[in-house]
N, C-alpha and C positions, 0 to 999 in steps of 0.2 A: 743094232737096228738104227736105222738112218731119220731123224725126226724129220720133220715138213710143216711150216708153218706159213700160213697166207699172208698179206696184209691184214692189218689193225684198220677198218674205218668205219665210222659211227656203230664201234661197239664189238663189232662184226667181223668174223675171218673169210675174209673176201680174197680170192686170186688176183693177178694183175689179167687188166682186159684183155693184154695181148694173149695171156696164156703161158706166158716167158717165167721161168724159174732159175734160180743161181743156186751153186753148192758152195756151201760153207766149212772147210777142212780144218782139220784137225794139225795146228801148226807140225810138232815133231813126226809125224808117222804120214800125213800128207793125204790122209784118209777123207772120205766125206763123213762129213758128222752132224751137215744139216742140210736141206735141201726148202729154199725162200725162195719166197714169191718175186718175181722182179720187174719191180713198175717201173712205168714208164709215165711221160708226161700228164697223161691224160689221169691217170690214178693220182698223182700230186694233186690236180684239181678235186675228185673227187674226196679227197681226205681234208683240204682245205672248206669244201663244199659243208662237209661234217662239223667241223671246228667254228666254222660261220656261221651254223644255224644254232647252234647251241650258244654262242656264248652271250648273249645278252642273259640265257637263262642262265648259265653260272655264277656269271657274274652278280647277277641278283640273289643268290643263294648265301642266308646267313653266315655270317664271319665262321659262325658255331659250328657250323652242320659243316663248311668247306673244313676246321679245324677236325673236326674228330673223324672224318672221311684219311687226313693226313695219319692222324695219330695210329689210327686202326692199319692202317698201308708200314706203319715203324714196326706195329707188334706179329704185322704178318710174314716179314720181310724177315725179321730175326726168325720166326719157326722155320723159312725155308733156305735157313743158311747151308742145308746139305745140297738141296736143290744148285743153291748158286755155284756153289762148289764145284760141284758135276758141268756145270754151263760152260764154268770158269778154265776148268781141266782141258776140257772137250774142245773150246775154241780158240782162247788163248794163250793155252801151255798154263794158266796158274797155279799157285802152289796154294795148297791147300789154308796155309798160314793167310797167303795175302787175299785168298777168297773170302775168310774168315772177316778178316781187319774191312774189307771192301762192304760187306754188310753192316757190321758193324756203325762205320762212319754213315753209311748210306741212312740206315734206319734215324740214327741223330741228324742228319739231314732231314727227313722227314717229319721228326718233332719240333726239330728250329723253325722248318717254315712254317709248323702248325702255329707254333707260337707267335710267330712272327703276324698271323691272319688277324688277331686280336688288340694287335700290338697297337696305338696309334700311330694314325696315319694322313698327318696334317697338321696347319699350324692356323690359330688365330693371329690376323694379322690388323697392324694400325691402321686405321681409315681417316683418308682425309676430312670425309664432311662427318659434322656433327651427328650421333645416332645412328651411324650405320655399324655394319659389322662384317669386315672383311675374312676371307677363310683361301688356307691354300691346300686343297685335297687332292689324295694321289687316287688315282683311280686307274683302271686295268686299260690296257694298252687295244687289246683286241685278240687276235690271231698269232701266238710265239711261232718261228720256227725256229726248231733247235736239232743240235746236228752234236752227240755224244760219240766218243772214242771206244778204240776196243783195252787200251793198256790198264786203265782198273774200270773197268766196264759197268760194276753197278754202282759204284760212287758215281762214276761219271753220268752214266746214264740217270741216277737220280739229279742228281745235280741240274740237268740236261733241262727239268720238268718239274721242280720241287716249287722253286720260288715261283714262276709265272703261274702255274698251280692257285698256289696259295693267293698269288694277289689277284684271284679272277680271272685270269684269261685261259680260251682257251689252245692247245698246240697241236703241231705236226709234228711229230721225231723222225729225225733220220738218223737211224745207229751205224754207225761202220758195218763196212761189209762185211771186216774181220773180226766182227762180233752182233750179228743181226739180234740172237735168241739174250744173253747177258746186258747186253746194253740199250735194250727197246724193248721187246714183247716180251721176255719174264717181267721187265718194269709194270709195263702196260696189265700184265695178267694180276699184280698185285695193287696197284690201284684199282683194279675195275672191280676183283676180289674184296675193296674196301669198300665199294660204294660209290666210284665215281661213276658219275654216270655216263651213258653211250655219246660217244662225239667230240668229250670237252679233251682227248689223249687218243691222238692216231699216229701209229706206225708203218711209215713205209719203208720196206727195205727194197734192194736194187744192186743188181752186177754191179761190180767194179767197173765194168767200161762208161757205166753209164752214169756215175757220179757226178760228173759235171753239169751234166745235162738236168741232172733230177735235182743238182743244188739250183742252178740257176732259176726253174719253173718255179720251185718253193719261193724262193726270196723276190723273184718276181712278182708273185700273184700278187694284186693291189690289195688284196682282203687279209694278209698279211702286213701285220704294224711292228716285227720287231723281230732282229735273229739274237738267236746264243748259240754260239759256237766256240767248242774246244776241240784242241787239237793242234798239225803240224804251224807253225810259222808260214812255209809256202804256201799253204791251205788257205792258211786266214786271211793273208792279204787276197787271194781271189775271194774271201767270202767277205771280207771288209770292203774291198773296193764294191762287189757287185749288188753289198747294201746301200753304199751308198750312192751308186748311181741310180738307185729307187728311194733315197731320201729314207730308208730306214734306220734305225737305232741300233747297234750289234754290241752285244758284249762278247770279247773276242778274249779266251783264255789260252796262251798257246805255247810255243816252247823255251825251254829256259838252257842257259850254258852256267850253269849254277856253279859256286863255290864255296866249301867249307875253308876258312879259315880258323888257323889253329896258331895262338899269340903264345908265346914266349910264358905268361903266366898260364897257360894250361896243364891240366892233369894229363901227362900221355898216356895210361891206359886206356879214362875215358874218350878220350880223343882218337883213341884207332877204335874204338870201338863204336863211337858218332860216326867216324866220317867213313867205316867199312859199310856200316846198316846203310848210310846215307847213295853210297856208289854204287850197292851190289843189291839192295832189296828189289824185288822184281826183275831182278838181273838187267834192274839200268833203265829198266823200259818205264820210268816215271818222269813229268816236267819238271819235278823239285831234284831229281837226281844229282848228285854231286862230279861231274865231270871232272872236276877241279880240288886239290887238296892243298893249299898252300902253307905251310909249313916253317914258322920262324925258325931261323938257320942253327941257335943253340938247341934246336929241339929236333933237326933234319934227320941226325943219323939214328937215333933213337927209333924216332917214331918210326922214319922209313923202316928198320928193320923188323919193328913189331906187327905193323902193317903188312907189310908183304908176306910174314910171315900166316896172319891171320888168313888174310884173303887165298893162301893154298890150300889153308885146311873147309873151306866153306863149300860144304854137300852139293853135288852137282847130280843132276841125273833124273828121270822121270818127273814130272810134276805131283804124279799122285800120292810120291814116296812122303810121310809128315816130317822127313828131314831135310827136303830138297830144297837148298835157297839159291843157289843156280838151275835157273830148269833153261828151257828152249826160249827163242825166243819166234816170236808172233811168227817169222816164217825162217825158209832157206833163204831168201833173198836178201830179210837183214838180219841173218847171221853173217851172209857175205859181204853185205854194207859194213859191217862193224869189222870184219878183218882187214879190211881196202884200204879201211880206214888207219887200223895200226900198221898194216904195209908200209902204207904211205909216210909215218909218221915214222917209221924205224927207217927206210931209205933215206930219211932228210936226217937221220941223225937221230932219233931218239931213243933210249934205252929200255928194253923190256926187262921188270923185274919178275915178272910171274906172269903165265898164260900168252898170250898169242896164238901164233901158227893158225893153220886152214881150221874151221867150222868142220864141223860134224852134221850134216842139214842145218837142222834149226838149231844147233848148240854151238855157243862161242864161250871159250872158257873164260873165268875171270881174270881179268889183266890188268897190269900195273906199268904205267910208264913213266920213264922220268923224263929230262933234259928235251923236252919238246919245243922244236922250235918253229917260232911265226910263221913260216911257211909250208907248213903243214897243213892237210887239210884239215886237221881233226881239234887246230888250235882254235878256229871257228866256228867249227859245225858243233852241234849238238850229237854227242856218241849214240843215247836214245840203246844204251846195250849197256853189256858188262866191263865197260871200261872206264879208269879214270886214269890222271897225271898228277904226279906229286910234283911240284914246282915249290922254290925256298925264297925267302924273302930276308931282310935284314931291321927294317922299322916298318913302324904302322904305315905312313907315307906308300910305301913300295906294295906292301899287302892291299892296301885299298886300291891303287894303280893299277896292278894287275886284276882284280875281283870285278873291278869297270870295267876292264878292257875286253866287249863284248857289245854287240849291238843288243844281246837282250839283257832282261832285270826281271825276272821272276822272283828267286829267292837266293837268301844267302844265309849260311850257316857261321857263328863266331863262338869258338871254342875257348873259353879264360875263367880261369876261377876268379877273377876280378871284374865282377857285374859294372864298375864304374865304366874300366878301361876298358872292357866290351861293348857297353851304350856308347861310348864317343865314336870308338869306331862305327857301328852300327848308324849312327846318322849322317857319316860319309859314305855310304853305299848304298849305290844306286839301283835297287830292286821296291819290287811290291812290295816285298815280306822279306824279313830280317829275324833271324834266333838266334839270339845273346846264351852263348854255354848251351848249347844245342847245335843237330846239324841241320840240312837245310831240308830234308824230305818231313814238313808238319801240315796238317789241316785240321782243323777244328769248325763244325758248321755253325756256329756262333759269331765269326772270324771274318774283317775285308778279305779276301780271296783273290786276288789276281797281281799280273803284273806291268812292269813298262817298258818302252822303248817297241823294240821286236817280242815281246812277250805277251803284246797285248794292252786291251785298256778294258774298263767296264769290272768290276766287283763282285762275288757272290758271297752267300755268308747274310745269318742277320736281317737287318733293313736294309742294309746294300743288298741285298739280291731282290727285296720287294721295289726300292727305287729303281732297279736298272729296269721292270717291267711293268712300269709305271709310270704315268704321266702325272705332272702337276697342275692344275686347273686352281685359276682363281674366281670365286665368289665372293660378291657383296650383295648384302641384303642391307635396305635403308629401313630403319624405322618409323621412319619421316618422311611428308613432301621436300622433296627439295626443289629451289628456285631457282630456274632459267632464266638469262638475259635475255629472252626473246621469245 
């Protein structure tokens, strides 16, 4: 049976004015598996309309009452981890495992920023004249728009909403097309399930053709004071540039060309076993994904052979199956992206150890490549699938070179049983996030969160995520007349 859900505004499942509706398919079988509502300009206002009237009153809503509103949204969210599950299956191909983990982190998402509500939120600051008393307080920005992905859809879509949440404001979400129900309104239905109340959390969803259109309206609107946006690289720069030609603030979370390196002092068991979970969990389709396996050269033939070896035997097939950790990916179109891409990269010369060949629709099997060279497309692109490249180095110098050479800096993975010689390396590498004896796919909602270069800028996690939606305002109160020259 085909679900149908309206837009989210002030509480409320409202259609879009036109009447206009989008189907939302089922990546591997290509099926319809939802049928949303699909706004258009005019319902952006509408839903900002909502988010504007309400939020002086959230914003005034005890620390307490917006905390336990969050906390109860954590323990509802964990009872409907079957629910997400089913969302998860149904839109995004997921497996059941990473549905699971996607709750999981999400609901601690949602205790962090409870916590976070309580937390202090300013500084007393020196004052020049006698008796006075300076203060510098963060207080709530206004109006979020935030714009959450489909590849872990309720982390993300938490994420999307958690901290501007928490510090008072209220939002407008816009979930990917390729996940309207996982990444927005199952969110939406478990907040409002908590107690938030009508206005301060609205969802529009919208066709795919009309993305640009319904981003630009959103970040335009004057009554909006800030975006968050995760997601592609290409993406963000249109949504960073067209923040800031409205002078808005954007925290921009987005793609990474990640790499696990693995030092000479590393264990190699654990080390095909970081850096396989690190390449192939959600079959690739994560920004911490390890694209990249660098490999000191006494440890090359080894690890290669354990490696490759691993990644043939890893379960491919239905997402529903609880052994599938290669499933489909989000469509046929990048499954085809991601074969174009090893194409490309085996015509210029590079060697396939495992997987390749043509897609299956949405299925690309897991692949391994070596000897990949710079002019390849896939040496700069982000794979965003099941593919990574094992490349060998000889000293720290050459590993660090190579794990830079990359316009983005998200995360990086350093594999050594020797914590010293992994911190040194670790603070010549130029990412957000760095994990010493770890690989590079980690989040924790306690945690700075993002990354640099082309990966983005702006933090989540913590009080980084209450400062990025947050303004600082300075007060003085004098205890005193103070004396004027004139």
């Amino acid at each position: 049976m085909t679900l149908t859900h309206d837009l989210l505004i002030d509480g409320k499942g409202v259609p879009a004015r036109s009447g206009r509706t989008t189907r939302d398919l089922t990546p591997h079988t290509g099926e319809v598996y939802a049928t949303v509502a699909a706004a258009g300009p005019e319902d952006v206002t509408l839903a900002v309309d909502a988010a504007e009237a309400v939020f002086r009153v959230w914003a005034a809503v005890s620390p307490y009452a917006r905390r336990a509103i969050l906390l109860k949204a954590a323990d509802l969210l964990d009872a409907r981890r079957e629910q997400a599950a089913e969302l998860m299956a149904g839109e995004v191909a997921g497996t059941r495992g990473w549905a699971y983990f996607n709750v999981t982190l999400a609901a601690n998402m949602l205790r962090e920023a409870a916590a976070a509500v309580t937390a202090p939120q300013g500084e007393v600051l020196a004052a020049q004249e006698t008796g006075a008393l300076g203060l510098a307080v963060r207080e709530p920005v206004g109006v979020v728009a935030a714009f959450s992905p489909w590849n872990a859809p309720v982390i993300l879509g938490v994420r999307a909403v958690a901290a501007p949440l928490a510090a008072g404001n209220t939002v407008v979400l816009k979930p990917s097309e390729d996940a309207p129900l996982a990444c927005g309104l199952f969110i939406a239905d478990v907040l409002r399930d908590a107690g938030l109340p009508d206005g301060v959390l609205n969802v529009i969803t919208n066709d795919p053709a009309d993305a640009p259109v319904i981003a630009e309206a959103l970040i335009a609107d004057l009554r909006v004071r800030a975006v968050n946006f995760t997601g592609s690289t290409s993406v963000g720069r249109v949504i960073g540039t067209t923040a800031a030609q409205f002078l808005k603030p954007a925290v921009l979370e987005l793609g990474g060309k990640n790499a696990v390196i693995v030092l000479a002092d590393a264990d190699v068991d654990y080390a095909v076993d970081a850096a396989v979970f690190a390449a192939f969990m959600n079959s690739g389709q994560i920004c911490m994904s390890a694209d990249r396996i660098l490999v000191h050269a006494s440890l090359a033939e080894e690890f290669t052979a354990k490696f490759a070896a691993k990644v043939v035997t890893l379960p491919s097939g239905h997402p529903g199956e609880p052994t599938t950790v290669i499933g489909p990916l989000i469509s046929p179109a990048a499954a085809a992206r991601v074969a174009a891409l090893v194409e490309d990269a085996v015509a210029r010369g590079a060697t396939v150890l495992t997987g390749g060949g043509a897609p299956d629709g949405a299925h690309h099997p897991a692949t391994v490549l070596t000897h990949l060279p710079e002019d390849a497309d896939l040496y700069h692109a982000e794979a965003f699938g099941p593919v990574c490249v094992i490349d060998t180095f000889a000293t720290d110098d050459e590993a660090i070179a190579k794990a830079n050479h990359t316009d983005n800096g998200l995360t990086c993975g350093i594999l050594t049983e020797n914590g010293t010689h992994g911190l040194r390396v670790a603070r010549r590498i130029r990412t957000g996030i760095v994990h010493v004896n770890d690989q590079s796919v980690g989040d924790e909602p306690q945690a700075p969160f993002g990354g640099v270069k082309s990966s983005g800028y702006g933090r989540f996690g913590g009080r980084w995520g209450i400062e990025a939606f947050t303004n600082t305002r300075w007060v003085t109160l004098a205890t005193q007349h103070a004396h004027y020259p004139f």
